[in-house]
C-alpha positions as CSV (number, residue, x, y, z in Angstrom):
1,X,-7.4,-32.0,-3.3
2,X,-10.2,-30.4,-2.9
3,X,-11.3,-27.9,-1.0
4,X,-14.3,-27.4,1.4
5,X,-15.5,-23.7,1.7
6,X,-17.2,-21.4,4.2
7,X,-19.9,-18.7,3.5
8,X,-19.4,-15.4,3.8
9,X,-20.1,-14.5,7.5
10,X,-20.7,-10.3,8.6
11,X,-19.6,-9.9,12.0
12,X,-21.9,-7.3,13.6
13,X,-24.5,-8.1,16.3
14,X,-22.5,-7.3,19.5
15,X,-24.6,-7.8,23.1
16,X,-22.4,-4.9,24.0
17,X,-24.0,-1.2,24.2
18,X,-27.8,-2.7,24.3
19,X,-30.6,-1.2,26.0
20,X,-29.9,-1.3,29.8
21,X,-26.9,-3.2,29.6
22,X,-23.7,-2.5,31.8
23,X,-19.9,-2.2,31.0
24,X,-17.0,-1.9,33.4
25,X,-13.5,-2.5,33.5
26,X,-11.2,-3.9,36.9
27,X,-9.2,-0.6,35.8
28,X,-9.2,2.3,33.1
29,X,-6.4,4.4,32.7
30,X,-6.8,7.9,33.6
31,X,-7.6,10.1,30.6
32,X,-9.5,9.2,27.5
33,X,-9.8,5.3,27.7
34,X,-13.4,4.9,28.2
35,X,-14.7,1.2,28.7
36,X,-17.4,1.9,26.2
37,X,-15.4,2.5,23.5
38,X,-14.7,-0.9,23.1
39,X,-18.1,-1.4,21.5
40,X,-18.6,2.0,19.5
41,X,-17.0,0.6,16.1
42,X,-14.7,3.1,15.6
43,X,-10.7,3.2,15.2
44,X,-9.9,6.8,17.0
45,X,-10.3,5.6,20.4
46,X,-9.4,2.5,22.8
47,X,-10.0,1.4,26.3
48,X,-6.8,0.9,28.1
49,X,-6.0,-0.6,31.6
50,X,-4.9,1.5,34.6
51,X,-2.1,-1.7,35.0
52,X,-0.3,-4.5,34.1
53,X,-1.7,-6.3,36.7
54,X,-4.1,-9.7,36.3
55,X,-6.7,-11.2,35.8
56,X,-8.2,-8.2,34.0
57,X,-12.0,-8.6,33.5
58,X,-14.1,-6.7,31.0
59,X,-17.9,-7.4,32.6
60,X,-21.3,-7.0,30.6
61,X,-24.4,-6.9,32.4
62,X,-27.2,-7.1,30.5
63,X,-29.6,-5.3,33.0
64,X,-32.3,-7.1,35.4
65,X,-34.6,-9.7,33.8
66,X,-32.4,-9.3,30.5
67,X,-29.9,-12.1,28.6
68,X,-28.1,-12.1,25.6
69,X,-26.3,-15.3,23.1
70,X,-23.1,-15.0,22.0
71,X,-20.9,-17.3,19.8
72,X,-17.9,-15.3,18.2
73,X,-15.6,-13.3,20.3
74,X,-13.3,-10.5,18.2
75,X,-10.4,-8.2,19.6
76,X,-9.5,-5.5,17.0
77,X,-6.4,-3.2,17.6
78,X,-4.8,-4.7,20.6
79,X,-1.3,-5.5,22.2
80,X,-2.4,-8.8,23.8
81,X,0.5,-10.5,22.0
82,X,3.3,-8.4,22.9
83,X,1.6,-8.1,26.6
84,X,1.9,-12.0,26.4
85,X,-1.9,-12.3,27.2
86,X,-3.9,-15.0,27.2
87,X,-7.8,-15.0,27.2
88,X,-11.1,-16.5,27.8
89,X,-14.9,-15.1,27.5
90,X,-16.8,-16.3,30.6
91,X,-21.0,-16.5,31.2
92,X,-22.7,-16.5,34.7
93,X,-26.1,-16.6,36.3
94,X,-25.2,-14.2,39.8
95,X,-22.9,-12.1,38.4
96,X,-19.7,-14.5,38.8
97,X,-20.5,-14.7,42.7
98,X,-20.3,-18.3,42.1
99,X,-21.4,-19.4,38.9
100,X,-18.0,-19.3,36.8
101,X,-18.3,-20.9,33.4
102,X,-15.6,-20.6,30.8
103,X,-16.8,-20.4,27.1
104,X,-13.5,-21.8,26.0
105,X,-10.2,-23.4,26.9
106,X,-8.1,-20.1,27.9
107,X,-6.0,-19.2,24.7
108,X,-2.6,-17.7,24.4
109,X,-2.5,-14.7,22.1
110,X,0.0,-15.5,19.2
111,X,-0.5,-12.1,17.3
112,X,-1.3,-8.0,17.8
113,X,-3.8,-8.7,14.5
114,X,-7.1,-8.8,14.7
115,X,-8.2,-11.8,16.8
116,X,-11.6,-13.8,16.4
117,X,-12.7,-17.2,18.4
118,X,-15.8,-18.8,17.0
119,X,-17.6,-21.2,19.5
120,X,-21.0,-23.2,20.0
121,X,-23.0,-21.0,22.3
122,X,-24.0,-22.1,25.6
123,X,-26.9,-20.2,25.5
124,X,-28.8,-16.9,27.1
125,X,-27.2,-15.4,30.1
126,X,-27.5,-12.1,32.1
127,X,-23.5,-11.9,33.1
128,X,-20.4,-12.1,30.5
129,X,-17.0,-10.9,30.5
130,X,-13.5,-11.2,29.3
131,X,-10.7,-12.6,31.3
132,X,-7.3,-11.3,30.5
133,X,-4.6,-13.4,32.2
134,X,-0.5,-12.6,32.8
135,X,1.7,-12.3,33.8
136,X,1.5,-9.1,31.3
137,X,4.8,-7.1,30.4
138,X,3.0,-3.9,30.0
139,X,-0.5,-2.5,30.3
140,X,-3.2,-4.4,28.1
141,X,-5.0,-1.7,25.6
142,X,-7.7,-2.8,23.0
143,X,-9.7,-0.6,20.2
144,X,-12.4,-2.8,19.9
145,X,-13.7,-6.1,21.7
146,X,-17.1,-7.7,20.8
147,X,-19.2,-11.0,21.4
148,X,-22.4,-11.8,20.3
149,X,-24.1,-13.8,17.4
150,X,-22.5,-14.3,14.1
151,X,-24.3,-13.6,10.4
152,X,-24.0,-16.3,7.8
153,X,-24.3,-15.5,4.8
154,X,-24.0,-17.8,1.7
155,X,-21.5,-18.3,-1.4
156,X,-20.6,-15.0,-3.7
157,X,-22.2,-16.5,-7.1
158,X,-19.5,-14.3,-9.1
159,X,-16.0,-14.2,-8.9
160,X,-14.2,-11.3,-6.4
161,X,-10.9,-10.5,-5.7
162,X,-10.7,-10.4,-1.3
163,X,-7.5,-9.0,-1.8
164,X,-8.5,-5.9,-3.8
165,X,-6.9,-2.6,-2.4
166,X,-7.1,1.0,-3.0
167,X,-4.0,3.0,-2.3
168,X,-4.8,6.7,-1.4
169,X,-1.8,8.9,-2.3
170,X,-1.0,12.2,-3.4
171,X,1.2,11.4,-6.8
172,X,3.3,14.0,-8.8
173,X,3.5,14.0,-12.5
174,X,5.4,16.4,-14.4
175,X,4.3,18.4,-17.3
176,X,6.1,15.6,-19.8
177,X,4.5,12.6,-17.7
178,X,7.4,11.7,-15.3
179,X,6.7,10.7,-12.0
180,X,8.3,13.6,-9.6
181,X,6.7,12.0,-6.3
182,X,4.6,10.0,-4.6
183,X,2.9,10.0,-0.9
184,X,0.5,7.1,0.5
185,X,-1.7,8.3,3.1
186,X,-3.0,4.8,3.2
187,X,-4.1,2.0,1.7
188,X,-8.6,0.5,1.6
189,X,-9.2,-3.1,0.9
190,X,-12.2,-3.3,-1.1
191,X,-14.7,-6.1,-1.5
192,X,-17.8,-6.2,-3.8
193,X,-20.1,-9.4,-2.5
194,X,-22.7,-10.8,-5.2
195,X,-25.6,-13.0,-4.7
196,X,-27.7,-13.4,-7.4
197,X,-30.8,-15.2,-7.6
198,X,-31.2,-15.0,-3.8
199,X,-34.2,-16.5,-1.7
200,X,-36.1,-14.1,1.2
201,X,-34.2,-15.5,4.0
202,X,-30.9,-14.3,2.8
203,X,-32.2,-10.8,2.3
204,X,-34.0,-10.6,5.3
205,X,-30.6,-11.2,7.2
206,X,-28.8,-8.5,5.1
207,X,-32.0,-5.9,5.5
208,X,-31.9,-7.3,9.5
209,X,-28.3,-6.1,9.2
210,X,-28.5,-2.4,7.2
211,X,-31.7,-1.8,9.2
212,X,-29.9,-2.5,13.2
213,X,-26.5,-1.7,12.3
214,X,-26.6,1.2,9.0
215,X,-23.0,2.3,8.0
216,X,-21.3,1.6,11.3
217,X,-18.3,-0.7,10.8
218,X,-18.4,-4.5,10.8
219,X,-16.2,-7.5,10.5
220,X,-16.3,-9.3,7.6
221,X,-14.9,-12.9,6.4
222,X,-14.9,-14.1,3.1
223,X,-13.6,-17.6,3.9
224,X,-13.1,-18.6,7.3
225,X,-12.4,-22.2,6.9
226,X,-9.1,-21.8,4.3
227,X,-8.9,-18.3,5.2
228,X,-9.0,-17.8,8.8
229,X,-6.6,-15.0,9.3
230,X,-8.8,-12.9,6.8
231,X,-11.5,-10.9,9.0
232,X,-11.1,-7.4,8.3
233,X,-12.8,-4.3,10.1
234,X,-14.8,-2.6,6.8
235,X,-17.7,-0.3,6.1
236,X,-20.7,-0.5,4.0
237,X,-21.5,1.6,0.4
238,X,-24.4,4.3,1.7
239,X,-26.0,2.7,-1.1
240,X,-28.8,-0.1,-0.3
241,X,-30.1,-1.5,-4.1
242,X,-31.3,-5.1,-4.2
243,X,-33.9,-6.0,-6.3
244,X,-36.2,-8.6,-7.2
245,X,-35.5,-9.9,-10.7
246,X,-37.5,-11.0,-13.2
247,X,-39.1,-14.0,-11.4
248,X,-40.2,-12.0,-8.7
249,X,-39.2,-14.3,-6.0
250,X,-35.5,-13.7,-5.9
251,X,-33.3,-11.0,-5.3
252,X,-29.9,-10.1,-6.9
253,X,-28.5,-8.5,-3.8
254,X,-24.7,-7.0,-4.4
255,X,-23.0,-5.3,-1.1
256,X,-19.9,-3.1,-1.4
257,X,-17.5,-3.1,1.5
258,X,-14.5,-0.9,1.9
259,X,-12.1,-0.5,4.6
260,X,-8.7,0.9,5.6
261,X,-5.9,-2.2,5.8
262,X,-4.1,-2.2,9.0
């Protein structure tokens, strides 16, 4: 049998946090559980409901004569599974007054891992927001939550390992070689992405990328049509090194990615 794959897609372009653009929440828990963390692409933070009561709504306004696209949702760091939440990204004209349009068929959250829904986009639209439906048994919390345009990529043209790790740990050897103890602070995935002999519209998304979005996290998935469980929260090499080669016209463009497994 063989096997039809997907390209590489980066996961980064988020409508949240633009220029003039709102965010709110139907509640926030006292504290530290700002809204806006959602969209910050960090780990060290999360926005967490006030409740367990429903719907919950997270509600982006782009900001007067403004609109955005989206077609990927992704939820990063969340109980929505053991709340027993179920979901849908909605898109109005008047601020859901009374233009209510559903993106997708509300979904039932199956797992706490990360979660991403691809769709076809409807379009531009001033008003979005995430539904989150009960009955909940305990307060809904998320780390991040994100919609906006996925980034294609194309096929690696050599071979990587998407399961490569790192493990961080503080190991004891004795003075005759003996392991005398070891301690894991924690474990990186790491992913090295080649593309050799790559024409300008490829670069220009990956420049588009490093030049909007620089060393903050992304999502990345190697492999989304065999692999769809494998989108993982990573973080780009400082390093930006992709040159032309001897042709002139192409690019052998390499991108290292590292990032901590959950």
């Amino acid at each position: 049998m063989v096997l039809d794959w997907a390209k590489v897609k980066f996961f980064y372009d988020t409508m949240l946090g633009t220029p003039s653009s709102t965010l709110q929440a139907t509640s926030t828990e006292s504290g530290d559980y700002d809204v806006k963390y959602l969209h910050n692409w960090l780990e060290t933070n999360k926005w967490q409901a006030a409740d367990s009561s429903t719907p919950q709504y997270i509600t982006y306004d782009a900001g007067s004569g403004n609109s955005n696209e989206a077609d990927y949702l992704i939820v990063y760091g969340h109980n929505l599974a053991e709340a027993g939440a179920s979901i849908t990204l909605q898109y109005s004209d008047d601020g859901f007054i009374s233009d209510v349009n559903d993106v997708f068929t509300t979904e039932a959250i199956s797992s706490d891992a990360v979660y991403l829904k691809e769709f076809v986009g409807p379009g531009a639209y001033r008003f979005w927001r995430l539904k989150i439906e009960g009955p909940l048994s305990e307060v809904p919390c998320m780390t991040l939550c994100l919609w906006g345009e996925a980034t294609e990529l194309d096929y690696c043209t050599s071979s990587f390992d998407p399961n490569e790790e790192d493990i961080k740990a503080n190991v004891g050897i004795s003075y005759g070689g003996y392991l005398t103890g070891s301690h894991i602070k924690h474990v990186e995935r790491r992913m090295l992405l080649n593309f050799s002999d790559s024409d300008s519209l490829l670069y220009q998304k990956i420049k588009l990328w490093r030049d909007t979005h620089g060393l903050n996290n992304l999502f990345v998935a190697w492999e989304l049509a065999n692999n769809p469980a494998d989108v993982w929260l990573m973080r780009p090499s400082p390093r930006f090194r992709n040159p032309l080669n001897e042709t002139g016209l192409y690019r052998d463009i390499s991108i290292e990615l590292n990032g901590r497994k959950e």
